[in-house]
C-alpha positions in Angstrom: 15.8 -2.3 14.0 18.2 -5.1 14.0 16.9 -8.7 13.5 17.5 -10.1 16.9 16.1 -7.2 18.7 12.8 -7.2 16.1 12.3 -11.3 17.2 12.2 -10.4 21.1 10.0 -7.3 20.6 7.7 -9.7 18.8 8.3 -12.4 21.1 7.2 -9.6 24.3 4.4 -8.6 21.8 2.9 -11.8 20.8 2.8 -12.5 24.7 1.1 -9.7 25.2 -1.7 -10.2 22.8 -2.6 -13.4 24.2 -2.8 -12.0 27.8 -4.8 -9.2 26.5 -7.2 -12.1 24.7 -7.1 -13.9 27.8 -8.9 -11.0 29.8 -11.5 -10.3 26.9 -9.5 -7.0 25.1 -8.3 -8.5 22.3 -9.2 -6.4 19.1 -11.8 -8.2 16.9 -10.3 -9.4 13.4 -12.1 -8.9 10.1 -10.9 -11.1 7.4 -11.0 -9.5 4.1 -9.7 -12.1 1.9 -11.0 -15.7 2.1 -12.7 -18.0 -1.4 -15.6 -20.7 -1.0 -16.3 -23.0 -2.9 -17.3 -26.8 -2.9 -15.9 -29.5 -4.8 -19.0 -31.9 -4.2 -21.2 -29.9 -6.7 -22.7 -31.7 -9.4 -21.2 -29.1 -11.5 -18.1 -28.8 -9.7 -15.8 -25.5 -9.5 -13.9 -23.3 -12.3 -11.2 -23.0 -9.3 -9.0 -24.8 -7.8 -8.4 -27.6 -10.9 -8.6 -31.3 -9.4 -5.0 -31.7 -9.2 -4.6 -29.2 -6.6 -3.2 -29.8 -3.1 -6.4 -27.7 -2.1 -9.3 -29.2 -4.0 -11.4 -29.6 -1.2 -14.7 -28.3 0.0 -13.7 -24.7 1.5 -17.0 -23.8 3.3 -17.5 -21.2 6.4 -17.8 -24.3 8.9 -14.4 -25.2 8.3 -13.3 -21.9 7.8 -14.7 -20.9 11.6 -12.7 -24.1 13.2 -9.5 -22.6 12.0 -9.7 -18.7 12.3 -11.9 -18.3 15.0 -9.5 -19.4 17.6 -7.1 -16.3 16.6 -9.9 -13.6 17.3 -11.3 -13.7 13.6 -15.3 -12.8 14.1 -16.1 -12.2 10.3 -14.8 -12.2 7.2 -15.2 -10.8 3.4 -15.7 -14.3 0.6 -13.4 -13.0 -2.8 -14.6 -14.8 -6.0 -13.1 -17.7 -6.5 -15.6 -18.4 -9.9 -16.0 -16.5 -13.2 -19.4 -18.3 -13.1 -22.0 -15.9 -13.3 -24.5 -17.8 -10.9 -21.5 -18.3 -8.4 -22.2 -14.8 -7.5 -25.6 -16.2 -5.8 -24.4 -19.4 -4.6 -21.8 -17.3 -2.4 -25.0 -15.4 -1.5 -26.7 -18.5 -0.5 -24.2 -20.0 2.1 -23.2 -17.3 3.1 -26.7 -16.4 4.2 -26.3 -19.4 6.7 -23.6 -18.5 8.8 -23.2 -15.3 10.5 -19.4 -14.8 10.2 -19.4 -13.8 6.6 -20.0 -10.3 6.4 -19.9 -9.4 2.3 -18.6 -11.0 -0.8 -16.8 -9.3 -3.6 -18.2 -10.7 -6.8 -17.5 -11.3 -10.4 -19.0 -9.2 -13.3 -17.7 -8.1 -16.2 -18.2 -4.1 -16.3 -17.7 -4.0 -20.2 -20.8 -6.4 -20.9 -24.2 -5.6 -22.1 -25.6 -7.1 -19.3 -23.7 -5.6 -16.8 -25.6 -3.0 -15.2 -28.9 -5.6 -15.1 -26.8 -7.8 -13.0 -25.0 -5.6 -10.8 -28.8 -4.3 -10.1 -29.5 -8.1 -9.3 -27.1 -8.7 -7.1 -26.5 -5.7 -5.3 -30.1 -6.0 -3.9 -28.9 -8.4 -1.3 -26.4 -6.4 1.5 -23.4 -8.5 1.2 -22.6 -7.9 -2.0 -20.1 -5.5 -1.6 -18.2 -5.2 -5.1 -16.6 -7.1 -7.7 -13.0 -8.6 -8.4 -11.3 -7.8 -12.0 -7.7 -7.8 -12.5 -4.7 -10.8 -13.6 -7.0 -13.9 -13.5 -9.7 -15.5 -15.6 -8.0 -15.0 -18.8 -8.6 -10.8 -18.3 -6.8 -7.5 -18.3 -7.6 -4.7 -16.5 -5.3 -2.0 -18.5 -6.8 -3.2 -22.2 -10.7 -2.7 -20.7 -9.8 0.6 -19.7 -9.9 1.8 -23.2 -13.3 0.6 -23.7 -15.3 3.2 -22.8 -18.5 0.6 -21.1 -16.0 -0.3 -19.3 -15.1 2.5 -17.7 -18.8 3.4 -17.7 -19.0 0.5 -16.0 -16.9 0.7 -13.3 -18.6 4.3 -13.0 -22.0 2.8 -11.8 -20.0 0.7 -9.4 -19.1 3.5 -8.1 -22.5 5.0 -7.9 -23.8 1.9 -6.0 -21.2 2.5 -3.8 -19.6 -0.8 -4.3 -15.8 -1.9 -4.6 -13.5 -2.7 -6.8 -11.2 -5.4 -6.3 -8.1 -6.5 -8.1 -6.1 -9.8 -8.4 -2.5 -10.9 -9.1 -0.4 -7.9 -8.4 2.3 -6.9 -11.2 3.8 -3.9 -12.0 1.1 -4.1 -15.3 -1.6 -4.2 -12.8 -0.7 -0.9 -10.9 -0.4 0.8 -14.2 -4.3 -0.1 -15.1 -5.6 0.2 -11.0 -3.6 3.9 -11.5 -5.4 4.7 -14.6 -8.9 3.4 -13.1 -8.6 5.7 -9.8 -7.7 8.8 -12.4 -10.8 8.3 -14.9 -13.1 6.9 -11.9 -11.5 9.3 -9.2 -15.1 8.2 -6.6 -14.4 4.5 -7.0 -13.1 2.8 -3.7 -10.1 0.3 -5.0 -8.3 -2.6 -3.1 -5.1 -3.6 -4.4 -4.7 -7.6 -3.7 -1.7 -9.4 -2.0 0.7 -6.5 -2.9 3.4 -8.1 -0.3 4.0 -10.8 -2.9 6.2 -7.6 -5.5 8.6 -4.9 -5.0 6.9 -2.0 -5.3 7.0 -0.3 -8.7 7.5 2.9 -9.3 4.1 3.8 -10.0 2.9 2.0 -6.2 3.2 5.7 -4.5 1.4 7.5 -7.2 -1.1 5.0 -6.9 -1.4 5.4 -3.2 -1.7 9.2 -3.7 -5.2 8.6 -4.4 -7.1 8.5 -1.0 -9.9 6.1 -2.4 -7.3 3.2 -3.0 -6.4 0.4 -0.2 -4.7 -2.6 0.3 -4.1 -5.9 1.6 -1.5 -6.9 3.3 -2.4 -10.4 2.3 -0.4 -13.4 0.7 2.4 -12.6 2.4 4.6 -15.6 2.6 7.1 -17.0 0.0 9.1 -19.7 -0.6 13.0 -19.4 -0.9 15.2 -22.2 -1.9 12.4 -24.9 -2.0 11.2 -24.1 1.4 8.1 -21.3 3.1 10.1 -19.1 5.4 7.5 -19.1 8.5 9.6 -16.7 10.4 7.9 -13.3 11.1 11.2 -11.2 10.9 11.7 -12.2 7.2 9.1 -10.4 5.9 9.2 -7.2 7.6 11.1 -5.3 5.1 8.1 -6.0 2.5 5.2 -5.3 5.2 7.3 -2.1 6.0 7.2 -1.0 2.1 3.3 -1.5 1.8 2.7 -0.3 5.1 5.0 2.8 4.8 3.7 3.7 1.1 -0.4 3.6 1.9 -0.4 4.3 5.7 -2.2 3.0 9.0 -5.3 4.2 7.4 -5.8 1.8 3.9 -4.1 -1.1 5.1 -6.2 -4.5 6.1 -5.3 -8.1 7.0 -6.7 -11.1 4.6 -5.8 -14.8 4.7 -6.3 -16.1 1.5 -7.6 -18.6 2.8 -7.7 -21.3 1.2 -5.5 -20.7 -1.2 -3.2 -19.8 2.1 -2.6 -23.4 2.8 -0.3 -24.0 -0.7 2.3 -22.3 1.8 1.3 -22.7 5.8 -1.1 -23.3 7.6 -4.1 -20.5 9.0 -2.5 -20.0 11.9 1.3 -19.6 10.6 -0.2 -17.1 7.6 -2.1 -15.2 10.3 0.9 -15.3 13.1 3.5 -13.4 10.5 1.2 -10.3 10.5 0.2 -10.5 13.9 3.5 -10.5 15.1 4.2 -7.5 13.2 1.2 -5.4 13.6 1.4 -6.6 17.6 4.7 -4.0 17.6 2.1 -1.0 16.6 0.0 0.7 19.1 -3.5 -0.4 19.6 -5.5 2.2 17.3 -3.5 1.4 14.2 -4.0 -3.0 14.8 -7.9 -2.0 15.2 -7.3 0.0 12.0 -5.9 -3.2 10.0 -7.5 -5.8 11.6 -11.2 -4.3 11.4 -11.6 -0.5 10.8 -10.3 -0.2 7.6 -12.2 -3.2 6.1 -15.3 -1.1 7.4 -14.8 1.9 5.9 -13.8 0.4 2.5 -16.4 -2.2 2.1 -19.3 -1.1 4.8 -19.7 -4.7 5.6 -22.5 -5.8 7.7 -22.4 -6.6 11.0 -24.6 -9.9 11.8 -23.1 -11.0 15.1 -22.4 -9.6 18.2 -19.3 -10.0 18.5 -18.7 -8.0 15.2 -17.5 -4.6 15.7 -19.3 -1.6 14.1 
């Protein structure tokens, strides 16, 4: 599809979404990839350091004023702490607002402890998994030769919880692949994999039908400046989308990490505008199905689908 034919479709599409919100059938959004956190502890926050454009309080009340206008009725917290007690603070607020429907954690499957406080924490319904991957100083393809780890991940598994990863590189395919091999019954997410070509190992990966992704983090800079427009980044969107398929594919923000690059509704409007081209069953599939079937999140509004 040529570029100037790609911009009107998305134009005609984009119209028609709001029309379609306008009469009440617009499809519900789950958002799968948003961080809290709150600068004003005493103790403060591992992430992000001081110096950063974002260090500010990111808590759902905010997070509602920004993503609720674009159809976005619940969402899935990502650790944003390697903080063990982090893992119940999430808990904690996120008890007090309705439209945060799970939290992926962060433990350490290769520790002693680790199977004491996945039972801990997996007690309460929204904890839905754990994050492990490029951040925090870790590396996913050295644990997998420690076998607790990979025992580890094994009674992740059994609780029926998620793994998810962080920082895509070609590395980090490599370890995800070996993971889904040894633990074959463990759901995966693969992070933000718009942000790299896809390596060679990406479709092997993606052979596994217990391994998802997010086609999150989307935007890059180029020459100094974000490119906002949709039609830039469909090439990349097409690669992800084309290699795991309208049924493992689901939409996350990043949020807040999102606004180093746009604002919520720029991030939001570049997959919108592409997934607005596809036919209604496969946006329901990205925008809220998926998510379900990957993290069996739980619905605690009515306006959340199920």
């Amino acid at each position: 599809m040529r570029r100037r034919t790609f911009l009107a479709g998305a134009g005609l599409a984009g119209a028609g979404a709001l029309a379609a919100h306008a009469q009440g059938n617009s499809i519900p959004i789950i958002d799968t990839h948003i961080h809290l956190f709150d600068t004003a502890r005493p103790q403060g926050v591992p992430w992000p350091p001081k110096d950063s454009p974002i260090y500010r309080s990111a808590l759902p009340d905010r997070y509602r004023q920004l993503a609720v206008p674009h159809g976005i009725v619940g969402a899935i917290e990502v650790e944003a702490s390697s903080w063990l007690e982090d893992n119940q603070w999430v808990l904690d607020v996120a008890a007090k607002d309705t439209i945060i429907v799970g939290t992926v954690g962060d433990l350490e499957p290769g520790k002693p402890d680790f199977r004491t406080q996945l039972d801990r924490f997996r007690k309460n319904p929204l904890f839905r998994g754990i994050r492990y991957g490029n951040l925090w100083d870790r590396n996913l393809g050295a644990e997998m030769k420690n076998p607790a780890f990979v025992a580890g991940l094994k009674e992740l598994a059994a609780a029926g919880l998620v793994l998810d990863t962080a920082n895509p590189n070609g590395a980090l395919v490599i370890a995800a692949l070996d993971v889904a091999q040894k633990v074959p019954e463990l759901r995966i997410v693969m992070d933000h994999l718009p942000q790299i070509a896809a390596p060679p190992q990406l479709r092997e990966l993606a052979s596994h039908r217990n391994v998802f992704a997010k086609i999150s983090q989307v935007l890059r800079r180029v020459d100094g400046r974000v490119r906002e427009d949709p039609a830039f980044y469909r090439d990349r969107i097409d690669e992800v989308f084309g290699i795991f398929g309208e049924d493992r594919v689901m939409y996350g923000s990043d949020w807040p990490n999102s606004d180093l690059w746009a604002p919520y509704k720029t991030v939001f409007e570049v997959v919108h505008t592409y997934f607005a081209q596809k036919p209604r069953a496969v946006q329901e599939k990205y925008f809220w199905r998926n998510s379900l079937a990957v993290y069996r999140w739980v619905k605690r509004a009515e306006n959340q689908p199920h």
